[in-house]
N, C-alpha and C positions, 0 to 999 in steps of 0.2 A: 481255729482253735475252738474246742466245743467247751464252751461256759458251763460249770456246774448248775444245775435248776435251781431256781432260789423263789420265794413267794411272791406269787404274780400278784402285778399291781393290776384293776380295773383297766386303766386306760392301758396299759403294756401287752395286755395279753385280752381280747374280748372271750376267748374261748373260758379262759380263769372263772369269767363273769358267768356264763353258761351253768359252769359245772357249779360253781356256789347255787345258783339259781334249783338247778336238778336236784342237787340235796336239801335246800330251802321246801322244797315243794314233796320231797320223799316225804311217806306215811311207813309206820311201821306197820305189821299184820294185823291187823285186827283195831287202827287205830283210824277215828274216822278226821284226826286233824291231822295236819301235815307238819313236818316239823317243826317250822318257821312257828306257826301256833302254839304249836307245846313247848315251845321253848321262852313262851308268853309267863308262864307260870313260875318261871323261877329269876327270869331277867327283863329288866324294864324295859329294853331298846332291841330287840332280838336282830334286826333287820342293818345294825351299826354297818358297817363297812369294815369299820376298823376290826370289829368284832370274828369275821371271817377271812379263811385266808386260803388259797389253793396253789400247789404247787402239783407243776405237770410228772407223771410218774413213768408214762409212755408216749407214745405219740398221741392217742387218742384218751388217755386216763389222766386223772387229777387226783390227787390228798386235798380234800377238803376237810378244814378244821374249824370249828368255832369253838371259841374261848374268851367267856366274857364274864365276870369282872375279873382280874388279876388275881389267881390264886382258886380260883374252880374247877372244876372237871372239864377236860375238854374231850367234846364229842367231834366225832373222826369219821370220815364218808369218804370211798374210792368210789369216783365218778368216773363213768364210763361214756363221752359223749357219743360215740359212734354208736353206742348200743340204748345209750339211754338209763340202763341199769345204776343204781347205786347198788353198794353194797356198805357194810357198817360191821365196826370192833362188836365183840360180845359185851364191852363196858358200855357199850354207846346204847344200845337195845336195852341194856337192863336200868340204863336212867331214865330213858323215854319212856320204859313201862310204868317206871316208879313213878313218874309225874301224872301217867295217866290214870293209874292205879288211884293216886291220891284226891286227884283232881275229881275221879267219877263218885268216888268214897264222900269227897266233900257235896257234892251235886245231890248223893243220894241221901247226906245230912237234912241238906236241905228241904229237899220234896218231902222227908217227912217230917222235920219241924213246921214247914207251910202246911202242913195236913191237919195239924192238932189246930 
C-alpha cells in the first residue's frame, strides 16, 4: 500500500534532515548570508526544529517550509538532493530581499551616524 507523504520527522526520514539543511545554508543572488542568517532578523530561534518541516515530493525532491511564529509568512524551498539545487516561491525571494534590503539600509544608518 503506498502511504500518502506526510511531514518527515528528523529521526524518520535522515534525507528530510539533508534537504532542511540545503535550504538552511541556500543564499539568495546577490545575498552574501545564507538563509538560516537572514532569517536571524525577523525570528529569534531560526534553527527550531519544530520551526522546519520537509515533505518528500519525488524521489529525490523535498517541500521544505519554515514557519515560525504561528501566524507569519512562510518561506517555501524545493530541494533537490541529488542535484543539490534549491529552488524558491517568488514570495519567498521577495521576503529575503526585504530583510536584506532593510537590514543593509540599517547598517548603512549606522556607519553614518558613527561618522558624525
Amino acid at each position: 500500500s503506498s502511504a500518502r507523504p506526510r511531514p518527515a520527522s528528523a529521526a524518520a526520514d535522515p534525507d528530510a534532515l539533508d534537504a532542511i539543511a540545503l535550504a538552511q545554508e541556500w543564499r539568495l543572488a546577490g545575498d552574501e548570508l545564507p538563509v538560516l542568517q537572514r532569517l536571524r532578523s525577523v525570528v529569534r530561534h531560526p534553527a527550531r526544529v519544530k520551526a522546519w518541516s520537509a515533505e518528500r515530493t519525488d524521489r529525490d525532491s523535498y517541500l521544505v517550509v519554515f514557519r515560525e511564529p504561528a501566524g507569519t509568512p512562510a518561506y517555501a524551498f524545493e530541494v533537490d538532493l541529488e542535484t543539490g539545487q534549491v529552488l524558491t516561491t517568488p514570495e519567498t525571494v521577495d521576503r529575503l530581499t526585504e530583510m536584506r534590503v532593510r537590514e543593509e539600509s540599517a547598517s548603512q544608518l549606522q556607519l553614518i551616524a558613527s561618522a558624525r
